[in-house]
Phi, psi and omega in degrees: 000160186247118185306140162295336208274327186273145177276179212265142188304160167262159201262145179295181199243024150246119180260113150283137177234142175268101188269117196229093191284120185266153128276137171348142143333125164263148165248032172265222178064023213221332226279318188318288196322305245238309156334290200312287166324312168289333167296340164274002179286291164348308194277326181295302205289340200275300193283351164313287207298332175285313193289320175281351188247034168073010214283329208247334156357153164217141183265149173342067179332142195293281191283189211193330163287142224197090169267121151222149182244128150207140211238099152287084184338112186274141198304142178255142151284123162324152187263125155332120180311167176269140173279162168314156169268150156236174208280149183273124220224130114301143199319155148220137199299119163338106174332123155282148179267142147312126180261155172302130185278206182235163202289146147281136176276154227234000000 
């Protein structure tokens, strides 16, 4: 701690002070956006206009009756191969399983 009684050192008679300049926050970047949207606007209002002013129309068949005949010959399938003869074979007997015996009593 520093006693009260002593006066306080003296100060040099050049100060230097540090001046620490921030620039604003930027807040841009919103401009794209804002194109953007407006050029889809553009386009919308551009395919209205065409669409509402008949420009893009297709006009209206006078009629509508409409004959048609159509007569199609019905599908045949191909006839399915033949099987093979097979060779005369004798049967053959089924493996036997071991049946278990029972435990010896202990």
């Amino acid at each position: 701690m520093t006693d009260p009684n002593v006066p306080p050192p003296e100060r040099p008679e050049v100060v230097h002070h540090t001046t620490i300049n921030n620039p604003p926050e930027r807040r841009g970047g919103g401009g794209w956006i804002a194109f953007l949207v407006g050029g889809l606007i553009v386009v919308v209002a551009i395919i209205a206009v065409v669409l509402f002013s008949n420009g893009g129309g297709v006009p209206t068949p006078e009629g509508t009756d409409v004959d048609v005949d159509i007569d199609l010959p019905r599908p045949e399938l191909p006839d399915a191969p033949k099987m093979p003869d097979l060779p005369d074979v004798p049967p053959v007997e089924p493996p036997t399983v071991p049946q278990p015996e029972p435990a010896p009593a202990t």
